[in-house]
SEFIMI-108992 format. One record per atom (N, C-alpha, C, O): residue number from 0; atom name; z, y negated, x; residue in one letter. Coordinates in steps of 0.2 Angstrom, whole numbers, plus 5000, padded with zeros to 4 digits. Layout:
BEGIN
+------+------+------+------+------+------+
! resi ! name !   zz !   yy !   xx ! resn !
+------+------+------+------+------+------+
!  NUM !   CA !    Z !    Y !    X !    A !
...
+------+------+------+------+------+------+
***
This chain:
BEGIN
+------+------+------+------+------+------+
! resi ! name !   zz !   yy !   xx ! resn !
+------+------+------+------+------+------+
!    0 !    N ! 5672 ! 4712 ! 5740 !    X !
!    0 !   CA ! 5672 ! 4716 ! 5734 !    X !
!    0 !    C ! 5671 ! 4711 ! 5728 !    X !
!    0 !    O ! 5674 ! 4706 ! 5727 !    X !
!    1 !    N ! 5667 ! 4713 ! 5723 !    X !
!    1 !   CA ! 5666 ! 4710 ! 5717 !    X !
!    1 !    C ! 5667 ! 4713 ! 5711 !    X !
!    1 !    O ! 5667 ! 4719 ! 5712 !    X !
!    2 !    N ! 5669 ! 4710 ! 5705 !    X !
!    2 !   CA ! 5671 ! 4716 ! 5701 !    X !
!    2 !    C ! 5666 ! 4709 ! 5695 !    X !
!    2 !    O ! 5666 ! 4703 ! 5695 !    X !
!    3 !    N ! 5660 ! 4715 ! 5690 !    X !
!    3 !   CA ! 5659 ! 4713 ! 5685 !    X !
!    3 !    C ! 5660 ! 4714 ! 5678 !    X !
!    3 !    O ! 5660 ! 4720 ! 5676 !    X !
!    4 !    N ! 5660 ! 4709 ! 5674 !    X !
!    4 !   CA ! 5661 ! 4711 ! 5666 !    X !
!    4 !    C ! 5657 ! 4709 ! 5660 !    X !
!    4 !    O ! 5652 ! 4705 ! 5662 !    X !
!    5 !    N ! 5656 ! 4710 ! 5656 !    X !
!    5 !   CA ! 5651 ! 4707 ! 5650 !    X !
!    5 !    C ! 5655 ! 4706 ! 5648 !    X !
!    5 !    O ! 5660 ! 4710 ! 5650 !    X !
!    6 !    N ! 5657 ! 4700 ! 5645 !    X !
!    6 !   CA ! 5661 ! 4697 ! 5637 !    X !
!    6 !    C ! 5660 ! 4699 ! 5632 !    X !
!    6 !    O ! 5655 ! 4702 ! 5632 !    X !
!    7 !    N ! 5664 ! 4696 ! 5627 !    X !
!    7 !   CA ! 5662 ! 4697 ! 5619 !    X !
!    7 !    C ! 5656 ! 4694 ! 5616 !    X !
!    7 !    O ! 5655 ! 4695 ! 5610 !    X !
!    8 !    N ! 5653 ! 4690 ! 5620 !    X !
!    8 !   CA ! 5648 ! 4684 ! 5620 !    X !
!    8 !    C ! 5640 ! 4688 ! 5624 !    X !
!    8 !    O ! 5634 ! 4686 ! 5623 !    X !
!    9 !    N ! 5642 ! 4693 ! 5627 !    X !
!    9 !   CA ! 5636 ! 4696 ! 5632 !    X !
!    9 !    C ! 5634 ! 4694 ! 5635 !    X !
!    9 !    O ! 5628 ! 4695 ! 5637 !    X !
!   10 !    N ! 5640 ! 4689 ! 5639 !    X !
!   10 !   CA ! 5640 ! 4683 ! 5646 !    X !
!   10 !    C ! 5642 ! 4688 ! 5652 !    X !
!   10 !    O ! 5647 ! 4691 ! 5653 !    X !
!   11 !    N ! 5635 ! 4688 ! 5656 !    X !
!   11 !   CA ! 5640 ! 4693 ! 5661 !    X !
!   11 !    C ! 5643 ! 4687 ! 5667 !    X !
!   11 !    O ! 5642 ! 4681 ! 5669 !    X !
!   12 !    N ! 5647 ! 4692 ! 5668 !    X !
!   12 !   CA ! 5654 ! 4685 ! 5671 !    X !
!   12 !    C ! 5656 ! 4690 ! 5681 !    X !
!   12 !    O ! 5658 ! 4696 ! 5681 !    X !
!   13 !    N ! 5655 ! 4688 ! 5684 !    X !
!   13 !   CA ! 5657 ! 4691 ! 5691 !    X !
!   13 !    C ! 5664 ! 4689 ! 5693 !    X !
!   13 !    O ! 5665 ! 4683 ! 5693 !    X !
!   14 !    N ! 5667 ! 4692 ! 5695 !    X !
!   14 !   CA ! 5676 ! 4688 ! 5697 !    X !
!   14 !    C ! 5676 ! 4693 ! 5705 !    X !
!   14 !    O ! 5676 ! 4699 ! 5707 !    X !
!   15 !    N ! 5675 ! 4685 ! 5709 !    X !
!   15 !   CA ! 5673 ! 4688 ! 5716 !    X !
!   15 !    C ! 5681 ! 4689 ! 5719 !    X !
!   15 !    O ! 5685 ! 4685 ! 5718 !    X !
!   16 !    N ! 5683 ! 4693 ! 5722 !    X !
!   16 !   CA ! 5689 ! 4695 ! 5725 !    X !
!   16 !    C ! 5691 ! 4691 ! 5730 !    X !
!   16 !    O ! 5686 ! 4689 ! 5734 !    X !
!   17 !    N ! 5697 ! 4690 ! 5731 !    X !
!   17 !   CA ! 5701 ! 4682 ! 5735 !    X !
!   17 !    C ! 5696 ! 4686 ! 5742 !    X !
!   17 !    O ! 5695 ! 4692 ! 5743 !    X !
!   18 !    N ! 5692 ! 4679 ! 5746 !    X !
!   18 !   CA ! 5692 ! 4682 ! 5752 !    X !
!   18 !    C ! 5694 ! 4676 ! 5757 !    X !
!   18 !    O ! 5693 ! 4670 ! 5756 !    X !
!   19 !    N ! 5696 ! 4677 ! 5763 !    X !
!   19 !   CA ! 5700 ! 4673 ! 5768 !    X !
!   19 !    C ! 5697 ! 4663 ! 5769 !    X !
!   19 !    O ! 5700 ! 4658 ! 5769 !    X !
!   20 !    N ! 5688 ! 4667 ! 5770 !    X !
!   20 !   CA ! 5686 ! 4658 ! 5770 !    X !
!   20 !    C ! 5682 ! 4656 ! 5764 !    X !
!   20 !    O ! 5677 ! 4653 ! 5765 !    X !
!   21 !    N ! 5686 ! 4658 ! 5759 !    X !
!   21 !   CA ! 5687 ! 4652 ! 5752 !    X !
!   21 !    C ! 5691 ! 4647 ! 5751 !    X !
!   21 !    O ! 5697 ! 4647 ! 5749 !    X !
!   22 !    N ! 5689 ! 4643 ! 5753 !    X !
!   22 !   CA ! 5694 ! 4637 ! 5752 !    X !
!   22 !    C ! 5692 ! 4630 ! 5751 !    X !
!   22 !    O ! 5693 ! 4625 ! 5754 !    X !
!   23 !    N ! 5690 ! 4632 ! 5744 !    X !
!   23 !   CA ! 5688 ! 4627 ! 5737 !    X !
!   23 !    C ! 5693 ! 4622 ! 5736 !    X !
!   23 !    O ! 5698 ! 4624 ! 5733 !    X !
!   24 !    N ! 5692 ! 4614 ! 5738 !    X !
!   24 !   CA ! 5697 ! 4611 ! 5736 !    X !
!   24 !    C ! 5696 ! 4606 ! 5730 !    X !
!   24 !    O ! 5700 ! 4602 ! 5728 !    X !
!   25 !    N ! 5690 ! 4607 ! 5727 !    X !
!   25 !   CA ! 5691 ! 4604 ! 5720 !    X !
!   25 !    C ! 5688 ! 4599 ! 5720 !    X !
!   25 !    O ! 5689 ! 4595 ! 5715 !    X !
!   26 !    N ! 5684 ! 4598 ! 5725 !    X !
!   26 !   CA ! 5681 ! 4591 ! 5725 !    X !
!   26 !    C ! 5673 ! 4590 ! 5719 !    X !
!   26 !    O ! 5668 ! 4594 ! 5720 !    X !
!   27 !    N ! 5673 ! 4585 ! 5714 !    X !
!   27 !   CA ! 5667 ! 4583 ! 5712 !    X !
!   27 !    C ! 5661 ! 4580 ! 5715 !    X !
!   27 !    O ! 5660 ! 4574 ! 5712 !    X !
!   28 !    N ! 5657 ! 4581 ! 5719 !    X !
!   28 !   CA ! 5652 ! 4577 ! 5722 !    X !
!   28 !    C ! 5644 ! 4579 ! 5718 !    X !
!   28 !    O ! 5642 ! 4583 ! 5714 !    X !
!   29 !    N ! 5641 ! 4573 ! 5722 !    X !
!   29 !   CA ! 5634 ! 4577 ! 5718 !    X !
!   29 !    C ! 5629 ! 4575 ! 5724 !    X !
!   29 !    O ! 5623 ! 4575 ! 5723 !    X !
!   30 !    N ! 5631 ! 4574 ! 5730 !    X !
!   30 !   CA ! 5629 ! 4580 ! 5735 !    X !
!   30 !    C ! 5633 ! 4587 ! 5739 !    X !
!   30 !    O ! 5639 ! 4589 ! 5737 !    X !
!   31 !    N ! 5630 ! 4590 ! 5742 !    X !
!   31 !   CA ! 5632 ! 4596 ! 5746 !    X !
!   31 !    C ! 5633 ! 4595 ! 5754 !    X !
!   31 !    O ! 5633 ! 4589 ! 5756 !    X !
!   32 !    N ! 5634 ! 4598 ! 5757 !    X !
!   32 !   CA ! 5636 ! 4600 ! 5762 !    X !
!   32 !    C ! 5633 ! 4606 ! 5766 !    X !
!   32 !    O ! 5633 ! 4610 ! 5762 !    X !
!   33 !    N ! 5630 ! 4607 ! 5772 !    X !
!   33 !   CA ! 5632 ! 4615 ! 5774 !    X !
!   33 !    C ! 5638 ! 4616 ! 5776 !    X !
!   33 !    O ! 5642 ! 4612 ! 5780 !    X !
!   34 !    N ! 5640 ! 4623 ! 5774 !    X !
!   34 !   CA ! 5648 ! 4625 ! 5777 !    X !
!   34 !    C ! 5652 ! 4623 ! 5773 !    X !
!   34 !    O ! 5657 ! 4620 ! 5775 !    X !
!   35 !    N ! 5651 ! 4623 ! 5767 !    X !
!   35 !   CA ! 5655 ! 4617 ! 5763 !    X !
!   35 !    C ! 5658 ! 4624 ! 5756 !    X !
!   35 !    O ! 5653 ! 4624 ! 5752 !    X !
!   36 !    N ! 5663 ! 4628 ! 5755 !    X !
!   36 !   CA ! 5661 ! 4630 ! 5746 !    X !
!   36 !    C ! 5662 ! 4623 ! 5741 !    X !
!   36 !    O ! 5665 ! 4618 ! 5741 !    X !
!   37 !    N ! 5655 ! 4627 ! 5737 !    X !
!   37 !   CA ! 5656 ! 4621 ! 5732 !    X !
!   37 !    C ! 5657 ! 4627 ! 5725 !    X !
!   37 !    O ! 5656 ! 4633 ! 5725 !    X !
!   38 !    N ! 5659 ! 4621 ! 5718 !    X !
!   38 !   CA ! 5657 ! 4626 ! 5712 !    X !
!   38 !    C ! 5652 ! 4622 ! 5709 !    X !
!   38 !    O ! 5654 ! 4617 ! 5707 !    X !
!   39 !    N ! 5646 ! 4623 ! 5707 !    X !
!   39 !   CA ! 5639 ! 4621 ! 5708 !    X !
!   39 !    C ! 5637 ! 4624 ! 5701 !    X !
!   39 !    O ! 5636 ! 4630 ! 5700 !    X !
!   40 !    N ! 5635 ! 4619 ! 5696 !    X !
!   40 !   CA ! 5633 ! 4621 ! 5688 !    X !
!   40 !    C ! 5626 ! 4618 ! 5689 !    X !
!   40 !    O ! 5624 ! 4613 ! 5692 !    X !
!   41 !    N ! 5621 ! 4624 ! 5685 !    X !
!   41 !   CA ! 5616 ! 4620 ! 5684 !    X !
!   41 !    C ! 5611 ! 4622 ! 5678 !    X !
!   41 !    O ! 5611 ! 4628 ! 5677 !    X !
!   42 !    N ! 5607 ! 4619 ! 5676 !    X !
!   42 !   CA ! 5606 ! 4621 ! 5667 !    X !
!   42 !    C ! 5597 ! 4622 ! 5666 !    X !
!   42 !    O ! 5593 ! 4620 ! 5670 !    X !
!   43 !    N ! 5596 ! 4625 ! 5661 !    X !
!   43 !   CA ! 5590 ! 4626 ! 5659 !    X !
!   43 !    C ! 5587 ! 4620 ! 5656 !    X !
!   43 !    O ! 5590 ! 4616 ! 5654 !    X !
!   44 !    N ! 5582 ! 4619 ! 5657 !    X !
!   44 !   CA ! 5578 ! 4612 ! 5655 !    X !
!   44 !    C ! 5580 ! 4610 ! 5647 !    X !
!   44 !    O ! 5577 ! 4615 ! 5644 !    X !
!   45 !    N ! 5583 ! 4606 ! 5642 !    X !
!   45 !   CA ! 5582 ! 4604 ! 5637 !    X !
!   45 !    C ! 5588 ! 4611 ! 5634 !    X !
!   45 !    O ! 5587 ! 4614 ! 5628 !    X !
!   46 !    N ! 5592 ! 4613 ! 5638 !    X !
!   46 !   CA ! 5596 ! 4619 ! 5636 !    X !
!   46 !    C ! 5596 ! 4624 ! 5633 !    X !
!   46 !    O ! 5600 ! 4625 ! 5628 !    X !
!   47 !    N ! 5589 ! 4627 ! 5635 !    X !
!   47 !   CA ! 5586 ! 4630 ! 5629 !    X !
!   47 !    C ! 5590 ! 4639 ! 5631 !    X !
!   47 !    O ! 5594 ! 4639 ! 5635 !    X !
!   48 !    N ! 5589 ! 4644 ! 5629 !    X !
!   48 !   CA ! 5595 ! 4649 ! 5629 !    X !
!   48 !    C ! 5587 ! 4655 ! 5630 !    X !
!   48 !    O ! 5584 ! 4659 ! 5627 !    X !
!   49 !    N ! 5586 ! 4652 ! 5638 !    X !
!   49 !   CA ! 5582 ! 4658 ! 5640 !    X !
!   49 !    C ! 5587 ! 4664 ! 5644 !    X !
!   49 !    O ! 5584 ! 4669 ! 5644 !    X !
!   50 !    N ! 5591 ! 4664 ! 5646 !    X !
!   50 !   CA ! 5595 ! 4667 ! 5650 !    X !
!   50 !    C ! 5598 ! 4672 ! 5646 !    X !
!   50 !    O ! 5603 ! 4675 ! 5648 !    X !
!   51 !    N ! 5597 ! 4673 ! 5638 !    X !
!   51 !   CA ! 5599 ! 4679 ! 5633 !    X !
!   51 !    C ! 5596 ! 4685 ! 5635 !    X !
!   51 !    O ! 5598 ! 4691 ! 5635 !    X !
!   52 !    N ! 5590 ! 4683 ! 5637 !    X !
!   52 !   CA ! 5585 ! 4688 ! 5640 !    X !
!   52 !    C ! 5586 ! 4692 ! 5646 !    X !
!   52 !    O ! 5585 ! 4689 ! 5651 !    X !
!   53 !    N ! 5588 ! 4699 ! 5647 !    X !
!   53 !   CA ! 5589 ! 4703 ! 5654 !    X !
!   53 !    C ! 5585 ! 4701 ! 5659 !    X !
!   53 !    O ! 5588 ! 4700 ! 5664 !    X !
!   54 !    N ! 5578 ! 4701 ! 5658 !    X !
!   54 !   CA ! 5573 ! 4701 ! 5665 !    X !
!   54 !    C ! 5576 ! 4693 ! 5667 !    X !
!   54 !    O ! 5580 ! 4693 ! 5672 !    X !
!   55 !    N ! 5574 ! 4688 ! 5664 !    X !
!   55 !   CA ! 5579 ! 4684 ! 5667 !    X !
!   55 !    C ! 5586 ! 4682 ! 5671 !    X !
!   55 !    O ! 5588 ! 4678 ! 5675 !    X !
!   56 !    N ! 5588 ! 4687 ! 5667 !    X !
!   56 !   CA ! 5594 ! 4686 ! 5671 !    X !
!   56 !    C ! 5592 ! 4689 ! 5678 !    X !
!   56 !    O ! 5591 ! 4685 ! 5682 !    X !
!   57 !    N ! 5590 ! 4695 ! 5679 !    X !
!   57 !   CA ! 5586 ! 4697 ! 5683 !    X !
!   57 !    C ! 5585 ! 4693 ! 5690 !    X !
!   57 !    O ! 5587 ! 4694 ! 5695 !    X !
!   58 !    N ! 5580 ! 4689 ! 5687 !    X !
!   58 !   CA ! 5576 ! 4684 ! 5691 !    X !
!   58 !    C ! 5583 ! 4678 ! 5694 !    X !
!   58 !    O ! 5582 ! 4677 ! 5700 !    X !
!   59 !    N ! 5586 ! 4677 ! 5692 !    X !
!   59 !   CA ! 5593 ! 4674 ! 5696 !    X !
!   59 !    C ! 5597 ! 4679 ! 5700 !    X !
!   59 !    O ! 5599 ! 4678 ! 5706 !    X !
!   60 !    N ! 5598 ! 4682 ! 5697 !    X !
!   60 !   CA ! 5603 ! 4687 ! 5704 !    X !
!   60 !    C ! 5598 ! 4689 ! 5708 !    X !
!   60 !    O ! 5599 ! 4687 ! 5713 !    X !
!   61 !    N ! 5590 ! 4692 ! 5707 !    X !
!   61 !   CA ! 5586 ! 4694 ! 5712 !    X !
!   61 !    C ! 5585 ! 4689 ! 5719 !    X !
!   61 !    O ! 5585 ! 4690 ! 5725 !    X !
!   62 !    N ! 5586 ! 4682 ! 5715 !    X !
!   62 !   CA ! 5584 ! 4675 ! 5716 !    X !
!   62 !    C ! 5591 ! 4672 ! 5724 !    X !
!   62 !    O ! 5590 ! 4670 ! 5729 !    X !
!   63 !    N ! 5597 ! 4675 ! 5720 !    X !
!   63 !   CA ! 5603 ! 4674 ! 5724 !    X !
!   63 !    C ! 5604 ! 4679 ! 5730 !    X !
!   63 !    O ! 5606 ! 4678 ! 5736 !    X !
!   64 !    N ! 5602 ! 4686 ! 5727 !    X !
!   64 !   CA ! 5601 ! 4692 ! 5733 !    X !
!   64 !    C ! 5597 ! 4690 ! 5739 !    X !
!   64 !    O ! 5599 ! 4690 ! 5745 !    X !
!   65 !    N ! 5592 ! 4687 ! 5737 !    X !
!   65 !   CA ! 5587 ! 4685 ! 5741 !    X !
!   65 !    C ! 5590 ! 4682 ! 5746 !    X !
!   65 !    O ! 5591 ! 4684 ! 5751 !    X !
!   66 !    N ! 5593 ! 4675 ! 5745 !    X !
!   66 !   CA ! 5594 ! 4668 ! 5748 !    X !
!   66 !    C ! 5601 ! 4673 ! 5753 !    X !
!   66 !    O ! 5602 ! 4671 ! 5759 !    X !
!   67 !    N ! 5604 ! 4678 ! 5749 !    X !
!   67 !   CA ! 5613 ! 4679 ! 5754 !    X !
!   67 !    C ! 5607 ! 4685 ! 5762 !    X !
!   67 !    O ! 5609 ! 4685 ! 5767 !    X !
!   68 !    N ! 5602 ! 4688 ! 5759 !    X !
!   68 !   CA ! 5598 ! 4691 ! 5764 !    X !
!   68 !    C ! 5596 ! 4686 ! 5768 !    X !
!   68 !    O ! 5598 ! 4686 ! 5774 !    X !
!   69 !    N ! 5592 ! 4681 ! 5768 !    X !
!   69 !   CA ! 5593 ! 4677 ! 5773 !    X !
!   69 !    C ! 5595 ! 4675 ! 5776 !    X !
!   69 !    O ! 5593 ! 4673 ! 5781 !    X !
!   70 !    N ! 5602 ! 4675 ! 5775 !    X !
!   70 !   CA ! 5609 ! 4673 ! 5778 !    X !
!   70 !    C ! 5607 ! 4664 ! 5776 !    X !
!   70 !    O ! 5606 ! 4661 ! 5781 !    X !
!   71 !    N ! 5607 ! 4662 ! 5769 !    X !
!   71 !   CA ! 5605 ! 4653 ! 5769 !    X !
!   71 !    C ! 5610 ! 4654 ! 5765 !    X !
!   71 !    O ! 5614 ! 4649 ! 5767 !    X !
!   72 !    N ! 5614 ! 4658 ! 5760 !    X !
!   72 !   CA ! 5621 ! 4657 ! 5757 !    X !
!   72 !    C ! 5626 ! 4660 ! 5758 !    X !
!   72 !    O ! 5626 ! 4663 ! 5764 !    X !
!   73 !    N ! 5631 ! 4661 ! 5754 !    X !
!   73 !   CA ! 5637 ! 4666 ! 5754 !    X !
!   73 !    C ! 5640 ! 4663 ! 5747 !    X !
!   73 !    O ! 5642 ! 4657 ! 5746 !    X !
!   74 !    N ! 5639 ! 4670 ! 5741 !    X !
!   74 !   CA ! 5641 ! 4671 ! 5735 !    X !
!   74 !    C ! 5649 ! 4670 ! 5734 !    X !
!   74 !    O ! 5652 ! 4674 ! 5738 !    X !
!   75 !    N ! 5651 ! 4668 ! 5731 !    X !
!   75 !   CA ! 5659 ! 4670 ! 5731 !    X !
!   75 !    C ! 5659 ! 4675 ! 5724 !    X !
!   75 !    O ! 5661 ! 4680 ! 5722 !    X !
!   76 !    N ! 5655 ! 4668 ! 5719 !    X !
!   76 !   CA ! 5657 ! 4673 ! 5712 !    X !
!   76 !    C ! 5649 ! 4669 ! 5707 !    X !
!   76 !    O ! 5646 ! 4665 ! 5710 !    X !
!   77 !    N ! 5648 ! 4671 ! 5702 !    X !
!   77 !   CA ! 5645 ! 4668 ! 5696 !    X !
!   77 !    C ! 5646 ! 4671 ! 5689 !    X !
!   77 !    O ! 5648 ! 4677 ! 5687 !    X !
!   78 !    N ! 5644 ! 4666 ! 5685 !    X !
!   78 !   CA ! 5643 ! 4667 ! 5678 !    X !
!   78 !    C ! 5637 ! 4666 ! 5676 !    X !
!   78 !    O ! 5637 ! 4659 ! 5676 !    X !
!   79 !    N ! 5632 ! 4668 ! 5674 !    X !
!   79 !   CA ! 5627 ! 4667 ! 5670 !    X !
!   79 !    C ! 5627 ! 4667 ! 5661 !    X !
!   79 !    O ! 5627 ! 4673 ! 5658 !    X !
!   80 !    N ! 5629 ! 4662 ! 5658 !    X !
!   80 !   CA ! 5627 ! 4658 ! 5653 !    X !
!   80 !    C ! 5619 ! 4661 ! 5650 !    X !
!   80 !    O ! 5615 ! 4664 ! 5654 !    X !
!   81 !    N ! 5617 ! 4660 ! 5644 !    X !
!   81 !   CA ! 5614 ! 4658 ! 5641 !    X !
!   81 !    C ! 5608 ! 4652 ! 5642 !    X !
!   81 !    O ! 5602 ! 4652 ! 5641 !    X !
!   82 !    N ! 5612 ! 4648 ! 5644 !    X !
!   82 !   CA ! 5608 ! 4642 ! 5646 !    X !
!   82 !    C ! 5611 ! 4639 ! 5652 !    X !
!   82 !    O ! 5609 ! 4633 ! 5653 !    X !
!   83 !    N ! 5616 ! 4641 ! 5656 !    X !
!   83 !   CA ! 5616 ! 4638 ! 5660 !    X !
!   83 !    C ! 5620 ! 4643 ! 5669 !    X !
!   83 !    O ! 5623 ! 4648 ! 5667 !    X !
!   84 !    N ! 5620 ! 4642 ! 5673 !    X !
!   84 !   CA ! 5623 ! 4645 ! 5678 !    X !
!   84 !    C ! 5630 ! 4642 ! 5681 !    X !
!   84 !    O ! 5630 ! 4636 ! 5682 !    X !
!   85 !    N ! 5634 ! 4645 ! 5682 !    X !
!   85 !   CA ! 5639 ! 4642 ! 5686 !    X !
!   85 !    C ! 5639 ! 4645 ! 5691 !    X !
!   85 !    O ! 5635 ! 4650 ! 5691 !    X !
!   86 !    N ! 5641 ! 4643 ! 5698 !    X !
!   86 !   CA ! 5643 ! 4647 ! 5704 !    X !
!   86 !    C ! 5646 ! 4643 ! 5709 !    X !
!   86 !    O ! 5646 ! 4637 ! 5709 !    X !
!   87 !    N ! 5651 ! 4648 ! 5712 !    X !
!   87 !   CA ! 5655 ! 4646 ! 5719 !    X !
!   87 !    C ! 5652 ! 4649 ! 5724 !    X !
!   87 !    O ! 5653 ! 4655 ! 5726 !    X !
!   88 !    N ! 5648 ! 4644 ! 5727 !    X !
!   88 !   CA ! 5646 ! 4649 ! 5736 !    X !
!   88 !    C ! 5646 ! 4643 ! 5739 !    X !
!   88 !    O ! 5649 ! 4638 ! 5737 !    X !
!   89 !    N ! 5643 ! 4643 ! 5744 !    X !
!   89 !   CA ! 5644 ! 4640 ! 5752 !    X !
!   89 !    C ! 5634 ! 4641 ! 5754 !    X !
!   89 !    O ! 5631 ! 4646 ! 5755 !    X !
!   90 !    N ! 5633 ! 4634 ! 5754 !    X !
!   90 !   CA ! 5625 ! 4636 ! 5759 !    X !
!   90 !    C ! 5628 ! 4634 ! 5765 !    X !
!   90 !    O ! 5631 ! 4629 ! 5767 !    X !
!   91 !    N ! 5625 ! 4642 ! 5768 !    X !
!   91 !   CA ! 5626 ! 4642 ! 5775 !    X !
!   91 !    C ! 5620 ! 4638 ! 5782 !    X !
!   91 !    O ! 5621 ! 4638 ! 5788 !    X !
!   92 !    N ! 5616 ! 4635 ! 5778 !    X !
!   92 !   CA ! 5608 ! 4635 ! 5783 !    X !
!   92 !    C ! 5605 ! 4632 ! 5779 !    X !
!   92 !    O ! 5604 ! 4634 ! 5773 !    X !
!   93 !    N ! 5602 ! 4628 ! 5780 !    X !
!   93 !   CA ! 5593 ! 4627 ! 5779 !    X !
!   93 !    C ! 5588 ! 4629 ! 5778 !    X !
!   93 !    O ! 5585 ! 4631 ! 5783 !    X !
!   94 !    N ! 5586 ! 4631 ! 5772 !    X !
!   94 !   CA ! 5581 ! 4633 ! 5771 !    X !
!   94 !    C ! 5573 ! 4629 ! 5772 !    X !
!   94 !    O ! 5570 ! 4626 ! 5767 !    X !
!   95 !    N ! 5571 ! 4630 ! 5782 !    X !
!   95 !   CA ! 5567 ! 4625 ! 5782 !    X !
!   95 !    C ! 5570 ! 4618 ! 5781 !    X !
!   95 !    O ! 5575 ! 4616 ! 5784 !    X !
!   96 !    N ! 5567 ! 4614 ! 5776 !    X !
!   96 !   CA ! 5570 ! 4607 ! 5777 !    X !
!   96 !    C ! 5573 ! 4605 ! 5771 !    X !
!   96 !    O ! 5574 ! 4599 ! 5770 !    X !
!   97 !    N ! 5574 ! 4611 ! 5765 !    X !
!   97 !   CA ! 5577 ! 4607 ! 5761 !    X !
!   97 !    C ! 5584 ! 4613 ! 5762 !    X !
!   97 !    O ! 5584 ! 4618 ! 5766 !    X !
!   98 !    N ! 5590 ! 4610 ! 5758 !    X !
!   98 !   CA ! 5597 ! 4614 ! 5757 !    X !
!   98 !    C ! 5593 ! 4622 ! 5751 !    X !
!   98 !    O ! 5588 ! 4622 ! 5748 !    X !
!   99 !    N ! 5597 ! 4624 ! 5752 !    X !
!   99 !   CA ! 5596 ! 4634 ! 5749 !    X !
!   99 !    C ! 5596 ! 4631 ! 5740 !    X !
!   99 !    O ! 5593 ! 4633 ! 5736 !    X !
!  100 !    N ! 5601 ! 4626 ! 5740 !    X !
!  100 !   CA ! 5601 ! 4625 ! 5732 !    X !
!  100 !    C ! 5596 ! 4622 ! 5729 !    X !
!  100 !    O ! 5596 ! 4622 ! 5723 !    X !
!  101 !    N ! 5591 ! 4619 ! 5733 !    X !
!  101 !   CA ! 5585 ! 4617 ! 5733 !    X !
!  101 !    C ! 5579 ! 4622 ! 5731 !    X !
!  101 !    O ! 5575 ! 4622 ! 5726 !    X !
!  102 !    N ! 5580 ! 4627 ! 5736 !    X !
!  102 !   CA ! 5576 ! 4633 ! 5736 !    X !
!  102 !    C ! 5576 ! 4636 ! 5729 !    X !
!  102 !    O ! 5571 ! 4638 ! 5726 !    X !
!  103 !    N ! 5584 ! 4637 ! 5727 !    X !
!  103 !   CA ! 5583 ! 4641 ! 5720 !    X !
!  103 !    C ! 5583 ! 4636 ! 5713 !    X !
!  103 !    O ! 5583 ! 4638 ! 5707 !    X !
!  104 !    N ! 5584 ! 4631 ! 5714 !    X !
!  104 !   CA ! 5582 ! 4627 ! 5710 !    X !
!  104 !    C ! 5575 ! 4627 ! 5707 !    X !
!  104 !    O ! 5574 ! 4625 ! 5702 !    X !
!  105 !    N ! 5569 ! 4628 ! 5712 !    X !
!  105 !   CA ! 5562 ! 4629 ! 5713 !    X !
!  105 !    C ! 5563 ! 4635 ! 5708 !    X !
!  105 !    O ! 5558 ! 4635 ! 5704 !    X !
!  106 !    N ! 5567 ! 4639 ! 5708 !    X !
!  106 !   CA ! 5566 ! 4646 ! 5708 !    X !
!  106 !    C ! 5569 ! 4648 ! 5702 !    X !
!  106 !    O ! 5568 ! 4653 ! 5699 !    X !
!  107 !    N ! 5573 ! 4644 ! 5702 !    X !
!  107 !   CA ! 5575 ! 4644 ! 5692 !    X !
!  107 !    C ! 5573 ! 4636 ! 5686 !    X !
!  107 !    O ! 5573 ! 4635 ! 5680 !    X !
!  108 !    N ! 5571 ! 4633 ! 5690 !    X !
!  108 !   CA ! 5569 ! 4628 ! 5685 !    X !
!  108 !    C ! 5563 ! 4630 ! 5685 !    X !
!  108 !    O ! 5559 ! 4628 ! 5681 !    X !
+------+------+------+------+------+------+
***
């Protein structure tokens, strides 16, 4: 279960509900893992504040629906920013030969 809110700011913020195999231990790497949750930030080119815009945001959640239908991730939670995304999930699989955060990296840069 997921519960979302808009802020004061018009940030929509997601607060994903405790679930059993979350078990984020706070590590900073700047690689990944499969089976691993990470909290995983990543930014618009030159931080420009495309992400004010609805269809965009759009195009990120479409973008995330997509990869959990696959079964290549599992969401726990996100924040979309203006200019940038946060999220805590877990890439479950390979998509082909690169990792899933690869995939949407294509697909939001």
């Amino acid at each position: 279960m997921v519960i979302s809110t808009i802020n004061e700011d018009h940030y929509l913020i997601i607060w994903p509900m405790a679930t059993k195999d979350f078990n984020y231990k706070g590590h900073r790497n700047s690689y990944t893992e499969l089976n691993q949750p990470y909290f995983w930030t990543i930014t618009v080119n030159h931080w420009q504040y495309l992400l004010e815009i609805e269809r965009h945001k759009m195009i990120i959640i479409d973008s995330l629906q997509w990869l959990c239908h696959q079964q290549l991730i599992k969401v726990y939670g996100y924040v979309i920013m203006p200019n940038h995304i946060h999220l805590l999930w877990n890439q479950l699989k390979m998509n082909g030969k690169e990792f899933p955060k690869n995939s949407f990296e294509k697909i939001y840069g």
